[in-house]
KOLDRENLUM-284253 format. One record per residue (C-alpha): residue number from 1; x, y, z. Coordinates in Angstrom, 3 decimals. Example, Ala and Ser with C-alpha at 12.3 -4.5 7.8 and 13.67 -1.06 7.14 Angstrom:
REM residues 2
[1,[12.300,-4.500,7.800]]
[2,[13.670,-1.060,7.140]]
END
This chain:
REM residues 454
[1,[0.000,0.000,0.000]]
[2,[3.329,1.937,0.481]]
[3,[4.203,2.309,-2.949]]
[4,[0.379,3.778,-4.638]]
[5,[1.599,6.167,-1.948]]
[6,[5.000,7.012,-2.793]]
[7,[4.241,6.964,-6.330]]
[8,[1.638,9.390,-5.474]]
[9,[4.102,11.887,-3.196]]
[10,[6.766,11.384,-6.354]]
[11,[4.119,12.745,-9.019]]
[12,[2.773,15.599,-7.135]]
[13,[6.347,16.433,-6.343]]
[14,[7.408,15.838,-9.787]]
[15,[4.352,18.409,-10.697]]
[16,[5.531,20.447,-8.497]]
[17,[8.924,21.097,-10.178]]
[18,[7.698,21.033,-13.227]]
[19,[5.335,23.821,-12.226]]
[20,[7.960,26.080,-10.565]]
[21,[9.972,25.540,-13.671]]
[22,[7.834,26.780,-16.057]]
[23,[6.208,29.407,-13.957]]
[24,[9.751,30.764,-13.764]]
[25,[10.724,30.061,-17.151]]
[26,[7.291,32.138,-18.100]]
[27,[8.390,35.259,-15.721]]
[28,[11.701,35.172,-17.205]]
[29,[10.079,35.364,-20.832]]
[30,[7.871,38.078,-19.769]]
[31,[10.467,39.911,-18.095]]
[32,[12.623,39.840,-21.045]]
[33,[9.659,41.641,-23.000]]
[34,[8.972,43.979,-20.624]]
[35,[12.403,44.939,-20.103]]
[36,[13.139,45.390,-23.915]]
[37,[9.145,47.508,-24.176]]
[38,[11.033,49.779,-21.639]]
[39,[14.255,49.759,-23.765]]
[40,[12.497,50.747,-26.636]]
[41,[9.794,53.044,-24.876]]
[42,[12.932,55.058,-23.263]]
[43,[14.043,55.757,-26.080]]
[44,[11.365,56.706,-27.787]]
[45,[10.564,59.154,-24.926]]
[46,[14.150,60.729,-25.530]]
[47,[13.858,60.768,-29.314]]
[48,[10.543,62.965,-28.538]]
[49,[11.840,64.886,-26.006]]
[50,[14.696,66.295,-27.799]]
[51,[12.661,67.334,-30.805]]
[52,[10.456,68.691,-28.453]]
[53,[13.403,70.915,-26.668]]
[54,[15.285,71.046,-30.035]]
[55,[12.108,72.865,-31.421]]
[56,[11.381,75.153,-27.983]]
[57,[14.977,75.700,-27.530]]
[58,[15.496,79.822,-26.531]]
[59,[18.067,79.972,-30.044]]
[60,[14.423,80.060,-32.001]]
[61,[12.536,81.945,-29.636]]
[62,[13.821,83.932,-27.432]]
[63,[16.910,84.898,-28.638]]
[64,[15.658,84.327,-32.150]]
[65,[15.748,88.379,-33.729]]
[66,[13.126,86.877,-36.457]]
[67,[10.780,86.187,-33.812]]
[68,[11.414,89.281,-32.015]]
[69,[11.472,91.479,-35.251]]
[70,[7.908,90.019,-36.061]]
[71,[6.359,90.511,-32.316]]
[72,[7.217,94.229,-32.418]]
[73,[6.185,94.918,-35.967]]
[74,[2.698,92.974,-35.109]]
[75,[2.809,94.961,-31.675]]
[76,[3.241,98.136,-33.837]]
[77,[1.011,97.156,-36.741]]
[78,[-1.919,96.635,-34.530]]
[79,[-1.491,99.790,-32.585]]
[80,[-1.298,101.757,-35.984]]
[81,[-5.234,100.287,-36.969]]
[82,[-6.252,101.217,-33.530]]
[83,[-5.090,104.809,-33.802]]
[84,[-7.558,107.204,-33.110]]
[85,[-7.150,110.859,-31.328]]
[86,[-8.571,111.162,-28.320]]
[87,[-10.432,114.418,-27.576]]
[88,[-7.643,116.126,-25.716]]
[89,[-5.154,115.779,-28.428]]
[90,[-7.656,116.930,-31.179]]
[91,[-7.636,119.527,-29.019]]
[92,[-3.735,120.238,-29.033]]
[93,[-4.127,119.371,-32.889]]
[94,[-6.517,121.960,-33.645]]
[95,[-4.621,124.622,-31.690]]
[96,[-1.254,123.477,-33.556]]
[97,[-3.391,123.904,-36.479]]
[98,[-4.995,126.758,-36.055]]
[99,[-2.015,128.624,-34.794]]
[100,[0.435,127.552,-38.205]]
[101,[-2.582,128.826,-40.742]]
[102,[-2.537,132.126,-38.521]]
[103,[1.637,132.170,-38.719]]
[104,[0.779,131.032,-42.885]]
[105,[-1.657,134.569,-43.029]]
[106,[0.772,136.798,-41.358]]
[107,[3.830,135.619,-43.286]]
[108,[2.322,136.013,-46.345]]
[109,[0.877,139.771,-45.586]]
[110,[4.200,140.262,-44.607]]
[111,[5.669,138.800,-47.791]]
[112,[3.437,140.881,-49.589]]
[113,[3.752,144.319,-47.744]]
[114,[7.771,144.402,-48.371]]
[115,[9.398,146.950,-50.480]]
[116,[8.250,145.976,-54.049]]
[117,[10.948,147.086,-56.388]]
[118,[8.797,145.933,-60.119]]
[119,[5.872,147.991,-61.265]]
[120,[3.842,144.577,-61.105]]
[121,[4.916,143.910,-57.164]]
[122,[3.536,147.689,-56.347]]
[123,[0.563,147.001,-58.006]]
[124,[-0.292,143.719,-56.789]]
[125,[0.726,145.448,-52.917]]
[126,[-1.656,148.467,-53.834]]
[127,[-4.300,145.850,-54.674]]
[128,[-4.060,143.387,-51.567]]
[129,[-4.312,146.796,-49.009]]
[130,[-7.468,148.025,-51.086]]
[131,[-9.284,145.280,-51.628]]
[132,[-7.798,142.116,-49.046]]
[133,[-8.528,142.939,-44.852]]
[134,[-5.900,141.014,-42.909]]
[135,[-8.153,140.735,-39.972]]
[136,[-11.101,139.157,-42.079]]
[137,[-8.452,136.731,-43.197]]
[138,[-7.560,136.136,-39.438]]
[139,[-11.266,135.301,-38.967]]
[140,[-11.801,132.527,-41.283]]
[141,[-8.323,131.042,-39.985]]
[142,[-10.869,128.646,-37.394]]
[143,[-13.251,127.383,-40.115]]
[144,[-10.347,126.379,-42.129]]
[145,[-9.102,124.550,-39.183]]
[146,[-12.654,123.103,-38.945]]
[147,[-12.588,121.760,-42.214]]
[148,[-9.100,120.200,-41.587]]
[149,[-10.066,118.698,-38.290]]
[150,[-13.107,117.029,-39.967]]
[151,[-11.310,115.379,-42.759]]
[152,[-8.426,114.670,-40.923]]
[153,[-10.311,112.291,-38.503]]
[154,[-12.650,110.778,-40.724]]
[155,[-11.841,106.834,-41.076]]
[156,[-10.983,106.905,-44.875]]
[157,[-7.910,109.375,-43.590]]
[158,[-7.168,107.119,-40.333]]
[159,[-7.004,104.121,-42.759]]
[160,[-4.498,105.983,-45.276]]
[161,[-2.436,107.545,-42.616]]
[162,[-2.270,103.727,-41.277]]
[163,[-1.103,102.419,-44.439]]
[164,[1.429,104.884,-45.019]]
[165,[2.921,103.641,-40.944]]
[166,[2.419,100.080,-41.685]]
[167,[4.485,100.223,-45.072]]
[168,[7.449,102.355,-43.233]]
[169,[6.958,99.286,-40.166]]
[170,[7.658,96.567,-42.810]]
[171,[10.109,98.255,-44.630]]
[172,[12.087,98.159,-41.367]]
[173,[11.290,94.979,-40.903]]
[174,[12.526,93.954,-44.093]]
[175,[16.083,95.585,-43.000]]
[176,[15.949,93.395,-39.766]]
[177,[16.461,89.628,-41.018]]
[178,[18.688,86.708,-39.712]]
[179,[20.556,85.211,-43.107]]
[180,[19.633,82.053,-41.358]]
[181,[15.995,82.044,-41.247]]
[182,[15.051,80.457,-44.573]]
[183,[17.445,77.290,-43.024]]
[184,[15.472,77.035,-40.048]]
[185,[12.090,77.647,-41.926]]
[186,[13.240,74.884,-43.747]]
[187,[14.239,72.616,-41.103]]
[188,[10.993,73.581,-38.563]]
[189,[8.666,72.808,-41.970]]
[190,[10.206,69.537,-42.387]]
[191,[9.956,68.208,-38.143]]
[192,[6.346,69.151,-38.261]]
[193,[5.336,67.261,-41.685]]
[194,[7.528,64.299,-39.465]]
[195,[4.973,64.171,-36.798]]
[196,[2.094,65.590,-38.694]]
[197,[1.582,68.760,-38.030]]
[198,[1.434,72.190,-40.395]]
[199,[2.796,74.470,-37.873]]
[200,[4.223,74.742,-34.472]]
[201,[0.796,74.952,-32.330]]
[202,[-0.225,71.540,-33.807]]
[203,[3.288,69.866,-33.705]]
[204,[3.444,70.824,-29.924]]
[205,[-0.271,69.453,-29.642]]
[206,[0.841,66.373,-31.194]]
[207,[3.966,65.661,-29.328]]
[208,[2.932,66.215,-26.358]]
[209,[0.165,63.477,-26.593]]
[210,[2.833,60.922,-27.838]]
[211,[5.066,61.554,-24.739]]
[212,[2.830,61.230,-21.933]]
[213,[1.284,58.092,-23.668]]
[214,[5.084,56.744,-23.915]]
[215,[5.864,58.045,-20.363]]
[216,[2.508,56.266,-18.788]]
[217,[3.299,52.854,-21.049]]
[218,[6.884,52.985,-19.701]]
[219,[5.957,53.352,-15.927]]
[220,[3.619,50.617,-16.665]]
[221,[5.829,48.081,-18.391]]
[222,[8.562,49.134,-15.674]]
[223,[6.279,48.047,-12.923]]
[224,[5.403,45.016,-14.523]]
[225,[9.057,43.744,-14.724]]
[226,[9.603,44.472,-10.993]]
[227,[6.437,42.309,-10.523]]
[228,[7.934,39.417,-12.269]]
[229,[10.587,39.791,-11.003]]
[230,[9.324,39.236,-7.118]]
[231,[7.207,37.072,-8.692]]
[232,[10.657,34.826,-9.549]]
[233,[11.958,35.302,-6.044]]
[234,[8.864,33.849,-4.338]]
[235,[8.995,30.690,-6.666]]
[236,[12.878,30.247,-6.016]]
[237,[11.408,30.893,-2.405]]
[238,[8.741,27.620,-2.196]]
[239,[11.479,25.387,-4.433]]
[240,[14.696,26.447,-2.140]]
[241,[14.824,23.008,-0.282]]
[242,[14.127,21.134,-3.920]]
[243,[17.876,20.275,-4.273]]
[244,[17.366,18.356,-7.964]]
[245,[15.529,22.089,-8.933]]
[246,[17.654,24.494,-7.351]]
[247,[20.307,24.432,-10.678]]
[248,[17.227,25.121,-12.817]]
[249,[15.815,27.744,-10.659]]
[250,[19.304,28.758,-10.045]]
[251,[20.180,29.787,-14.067]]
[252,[16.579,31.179,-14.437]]
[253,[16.612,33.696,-11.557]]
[254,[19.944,34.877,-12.286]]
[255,[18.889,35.738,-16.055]]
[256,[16.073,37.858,-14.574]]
[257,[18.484,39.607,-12.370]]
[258,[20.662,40.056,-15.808]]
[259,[17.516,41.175,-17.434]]
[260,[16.994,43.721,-15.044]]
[261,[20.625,44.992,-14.845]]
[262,[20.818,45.465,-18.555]]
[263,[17.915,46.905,-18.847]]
[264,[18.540,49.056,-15.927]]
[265,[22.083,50.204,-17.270]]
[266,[21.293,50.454,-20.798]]
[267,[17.845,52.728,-19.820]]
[268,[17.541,56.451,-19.109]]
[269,[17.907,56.927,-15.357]]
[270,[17.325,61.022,-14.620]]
[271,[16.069,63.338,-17.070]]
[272,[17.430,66.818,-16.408]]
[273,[14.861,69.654,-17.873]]
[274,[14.936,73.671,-17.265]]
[275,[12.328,75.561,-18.985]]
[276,[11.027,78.842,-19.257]]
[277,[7.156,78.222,-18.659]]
[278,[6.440,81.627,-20.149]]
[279,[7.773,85.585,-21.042]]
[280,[5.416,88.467,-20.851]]
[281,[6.644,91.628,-22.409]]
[282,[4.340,94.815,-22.415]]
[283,[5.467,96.326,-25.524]]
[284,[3.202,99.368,-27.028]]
[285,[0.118,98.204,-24.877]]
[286,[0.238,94.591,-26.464]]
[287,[1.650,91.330,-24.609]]
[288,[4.663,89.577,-26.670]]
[289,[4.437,86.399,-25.397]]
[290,[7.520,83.823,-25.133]]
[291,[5.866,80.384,-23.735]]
[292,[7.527,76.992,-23.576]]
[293,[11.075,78.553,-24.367]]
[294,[13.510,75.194,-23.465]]
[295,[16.483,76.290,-21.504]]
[296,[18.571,73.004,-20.741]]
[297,[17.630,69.341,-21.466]]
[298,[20.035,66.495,-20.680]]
[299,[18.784,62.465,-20.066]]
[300,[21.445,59.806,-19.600]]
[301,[22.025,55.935,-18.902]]
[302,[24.490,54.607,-16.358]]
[303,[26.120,53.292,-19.506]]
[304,[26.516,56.616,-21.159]]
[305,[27.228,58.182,-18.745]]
[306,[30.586,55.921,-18.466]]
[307,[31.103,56.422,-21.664]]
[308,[30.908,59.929,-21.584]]
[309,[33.359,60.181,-19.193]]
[310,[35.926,57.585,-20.634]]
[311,[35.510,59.341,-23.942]]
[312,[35.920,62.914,-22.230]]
[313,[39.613,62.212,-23.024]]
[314,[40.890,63.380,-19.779]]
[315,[42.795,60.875,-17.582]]
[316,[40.388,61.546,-13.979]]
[317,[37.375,61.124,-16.122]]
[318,[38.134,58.466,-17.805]]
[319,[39.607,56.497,-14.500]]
[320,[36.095,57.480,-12.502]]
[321,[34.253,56.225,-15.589]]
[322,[35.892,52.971,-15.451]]
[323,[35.817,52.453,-12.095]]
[324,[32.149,53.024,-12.381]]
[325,[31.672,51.043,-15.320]]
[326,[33.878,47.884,-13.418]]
[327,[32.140,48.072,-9.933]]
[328,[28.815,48.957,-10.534]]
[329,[28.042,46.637,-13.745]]
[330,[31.012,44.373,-14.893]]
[331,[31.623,42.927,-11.553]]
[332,[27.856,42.661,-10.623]]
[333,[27.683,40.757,-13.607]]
[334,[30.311,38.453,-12.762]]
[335,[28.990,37.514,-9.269]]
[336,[25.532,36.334,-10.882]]
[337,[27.100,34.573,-13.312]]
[338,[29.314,32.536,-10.598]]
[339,[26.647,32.359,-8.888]]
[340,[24.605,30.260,-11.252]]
[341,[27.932,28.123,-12.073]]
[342,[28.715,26.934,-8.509]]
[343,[25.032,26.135,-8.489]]
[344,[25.208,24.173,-12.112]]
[345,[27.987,21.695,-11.730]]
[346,[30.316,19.865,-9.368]]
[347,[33.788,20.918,-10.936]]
[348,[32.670,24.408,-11.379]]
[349,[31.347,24.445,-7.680]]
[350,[34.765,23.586,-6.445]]
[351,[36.646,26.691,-7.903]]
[352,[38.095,28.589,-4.901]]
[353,[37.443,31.460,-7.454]]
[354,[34.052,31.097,-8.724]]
[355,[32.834,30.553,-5.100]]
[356,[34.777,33.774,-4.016]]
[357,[33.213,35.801,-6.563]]
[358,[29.913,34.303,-5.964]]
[359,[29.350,34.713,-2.386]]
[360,[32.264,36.554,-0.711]]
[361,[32.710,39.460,-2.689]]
[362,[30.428,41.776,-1.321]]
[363,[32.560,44.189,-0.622]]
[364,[33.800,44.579,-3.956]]
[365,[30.294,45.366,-5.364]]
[366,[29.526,48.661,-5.457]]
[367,[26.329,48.670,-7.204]]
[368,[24.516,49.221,-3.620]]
[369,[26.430,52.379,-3.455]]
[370,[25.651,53.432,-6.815]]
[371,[22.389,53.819,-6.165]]
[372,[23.033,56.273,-3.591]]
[373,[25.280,58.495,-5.848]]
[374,[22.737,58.736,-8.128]]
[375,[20.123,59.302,-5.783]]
[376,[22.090,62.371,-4.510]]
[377,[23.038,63.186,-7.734]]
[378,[19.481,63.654,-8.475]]
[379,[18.692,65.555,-5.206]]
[380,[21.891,67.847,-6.174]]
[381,[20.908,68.811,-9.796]]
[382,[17.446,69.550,-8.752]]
[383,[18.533,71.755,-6.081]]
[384,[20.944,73.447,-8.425]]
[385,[18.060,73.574,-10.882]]
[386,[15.518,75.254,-8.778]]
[387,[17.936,77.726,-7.334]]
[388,[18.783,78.603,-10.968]]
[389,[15.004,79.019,-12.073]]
[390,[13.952,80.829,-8.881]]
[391,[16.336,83.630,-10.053]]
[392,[14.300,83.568,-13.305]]
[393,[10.640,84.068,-11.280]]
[394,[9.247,87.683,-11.183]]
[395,[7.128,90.258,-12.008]]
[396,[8.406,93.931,-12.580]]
[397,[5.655,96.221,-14.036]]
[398,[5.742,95.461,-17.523]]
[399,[7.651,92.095,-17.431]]
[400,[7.072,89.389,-16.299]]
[401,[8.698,85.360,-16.017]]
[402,[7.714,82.133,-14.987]]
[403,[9.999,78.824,-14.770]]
[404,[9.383,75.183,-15.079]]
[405,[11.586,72.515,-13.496]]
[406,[10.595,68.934,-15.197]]
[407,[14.023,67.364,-13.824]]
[408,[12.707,63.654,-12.807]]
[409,[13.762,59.512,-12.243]]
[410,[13.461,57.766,-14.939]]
[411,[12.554,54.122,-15.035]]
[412,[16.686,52.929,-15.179]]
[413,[17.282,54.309,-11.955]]
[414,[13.934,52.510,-10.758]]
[415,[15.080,48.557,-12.352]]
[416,[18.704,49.517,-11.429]]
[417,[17.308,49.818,-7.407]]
[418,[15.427,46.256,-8.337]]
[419,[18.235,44.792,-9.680]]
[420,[20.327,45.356,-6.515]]
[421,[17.594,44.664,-4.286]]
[422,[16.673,41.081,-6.368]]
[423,[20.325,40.132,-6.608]]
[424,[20.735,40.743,-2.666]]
[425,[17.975,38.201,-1.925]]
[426,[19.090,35.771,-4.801]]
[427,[22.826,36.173,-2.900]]
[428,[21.703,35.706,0.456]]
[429,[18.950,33.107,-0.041]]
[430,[21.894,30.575,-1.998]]
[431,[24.380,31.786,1.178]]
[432,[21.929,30.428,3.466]]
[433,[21.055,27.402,1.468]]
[434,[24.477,26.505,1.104]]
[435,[25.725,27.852,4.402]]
[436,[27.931,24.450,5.246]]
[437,[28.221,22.739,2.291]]
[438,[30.512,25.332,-0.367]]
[439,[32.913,25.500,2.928]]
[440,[36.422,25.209,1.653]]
[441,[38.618,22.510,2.530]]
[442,[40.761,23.410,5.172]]
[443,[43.679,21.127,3.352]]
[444,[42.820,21.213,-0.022]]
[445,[41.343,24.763,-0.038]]
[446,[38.701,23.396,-2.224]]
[447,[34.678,23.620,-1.553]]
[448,[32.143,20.421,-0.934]]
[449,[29.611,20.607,-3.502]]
[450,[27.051,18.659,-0.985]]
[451,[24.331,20.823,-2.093]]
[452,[24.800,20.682,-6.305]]
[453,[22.371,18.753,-7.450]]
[454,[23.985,16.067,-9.717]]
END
């Protein structure tokens, strides 16, 4: 009756394994997705976001003198249609008028009552004092003025005397160019056909949607792969004490700790973003308006940033990015992959070296601290960022300025923190498991591979 029962325990522990295996094997798969969906949706985000800030930088807005030469002449060409004298200086005009036509009278009386030398001048000077009465030519000075006054503010004159300003404002304008602009007309025209837009209002429209539908995706996906992840651990968990599964489980939890260390590594981990929200200039009672002018943008991997630095071609830099690029990912990488060899075979198992690496090398790997520096690296460049931008904040009568500070984790600094976290619980649950059995020999300095499965 024994044996129906053993056979029994043997298939339900044989389902078991077989379950465990392929749950994990299934987690690993999905992770592997995920991890690339984030790959791929990290960069997307940073293709989009540097068009975006590429497009908004201050060089074609702010500091662009097309832009500027076209908000003052619409500034100007808007106040010149809304002309119109108000009552007090119709007033002043009429006067001015009024007292030039009385100047024009007296000058030409004067004109006329010189010293005529030609028998035609005394004649025409004995005519004007018979006949012509300076002071009834004095009177009729202020219905002349009337007459002037009325045609000069009628709208057909307003509209002539504003054609005549708005020609002399774009013949200025004309003299005010940057011999660049047809190249960036050219290059602006061709990123907005690229993301389907005729001009800039729509392309921003458009963008804008794509990125926060890649930036919620992302988070998403990012989550996931930290949930399979755990997921992983808590199978390795229930099949710790299944000697004849721990090499299987062994290989497949250290390639989701390798998933998420690549993909942590290789994956934007802080996006750095200053931006001028918006500029409001007062100019000739109109608002010239500066909004969404990028000031600095700047997203990196762990990965690039190494390379940055061991490209910089200075000898510091490139010794700090290799020490980074050794402690923090090549020798992580190592100790999972020793790891999962003194867990796969006998011979490997009994490497002094390969167990060194695998579970006494702790001190060595600096990924732990890593984390850290770029966690204060973060808190540092944001603090440097908003004390920048604060400067940039005000409102002074006519002017004002508002900042934006987007600076922000990215999902790479999030799976790098998982990846350290996972591959301290894959490290310490195999230490415990093993605790005793990879001892090395006191005489032959080699380890007993008690717990390898065979």
């Amino acid at each position: 009756m024994s044996r129906p029962m053993n056979h029994t325990a043997t298939h339900a522990s044989r389902l078991l394994r077989a379950t465990l295996v392929a749950a994990v094997a299934l987690l690993l798969l999905a992770e592997a997705w995920l991890g690339y969906q984030v790959h791929k949706l990290s960069d997307e985000r940073l293709r989009l976001k540097s068009t975006y800030s590429f497009v908004n930088n201050v060089s074609f807005g702010l500091l662009s003198v097309d832009i500027w030469r076209d908000q003052v002449i619409d500034a100007a060409s808007e106040k010149i249609s809304s002309f119109r004298l108000t009552p007090e200086q119709e007033d002043d005009l009429r006067k001015q008028i009024n007292a030039a036509l009385h100047g024009m009278v007296d000058d030409a009386f004067a004109d006329v009552n010189k010293k005529q030398k030609s028998l035609g001048g005394k004649l025409k000077k004995l005519a004007v004092k018979t006949i012509v009465d300076p002071k009834e030519v004095h009177a009729e000075v202020p219905g002349f003025t009337n007459k002037l006054m009325a045609e000069l503010t009628k709208p057909s004159s307003y509209r002539r005397i504003a054609n005549i300003a708005d020609t002399l404002v774009a013949e200025l304008g004309r003299k005010i160019y940057d011999s660049s602009a047809m190249g960036t007309k050219y290059l602006m025209d061709s990123i907005y056909r690229r993301y389907g837009a005729g001009e800039r209002t729509a392309f921003e429209r458009n963008i804008l949607q794509k990125m926060e539908v890649v930036r919620e995706n992302n988070w998403k996906y990012t989550y996931a792969m930290l949930g399979c992840a755990i997921a992983v651990l808590i199978c390795l968990f229930i099949g710790r004490k299944k000697t004849n599964l721990q090499s299987v489980l062994t290989v497949l939890a250290v390639v989701a700790a390798l998933v998420l260390l690549l993909t942590g590594v290789t994956t934007t981990l802080i996006e750095i973003d200053a931006m001028l929200q918006k500029l409001e200039l007062h100019l000739v009672s109109k608002a010239v308006t500066f909004a969404n002018q990028d000031l600095f943008f700047q997203s990196q991997s762990i990965i690039d940033v190494c390379w940055l630095l061991i490209n910089s071609g200075r000898a510091d830099s490139f010794i700090v990015g290799a020490m980074v690029l050794l402690f923090s990912v090549v020798f992580p990488l190592v100790k999972l992959v020793c790891i999962a060899l003194s867990r796969s075979r006998k011979e490997w198992a009994r490497s002094k070296t390969i167990y060194y690496f695998a579970f006494q090398s702790d001190k060595w790997d600096m990924s732990n601290v890593m984390v850290v520096a770029i966690l204060m690296t973060f808190i540092g460049f944001n603090g440097i960022v908003d004390s920048t931008l604060s400067t940039l904040n005000f409102t002074d009568g006519s002017l004002s300025s508002a900042t934006l500070n987007n600076t922000s984790i990215q999902p790479g600094y999030i799976l790098f923190v998982g990846f350290v976290v996972f591959s301290y619980f894959l490290s310490a649950m195999f230490k415990k498991i093993c605790e005793g059995d990879l001892k090395p020999n006191a005489r032959t300095g080699e380890v007993d591979p008690d717990c390898i499965s065979a």
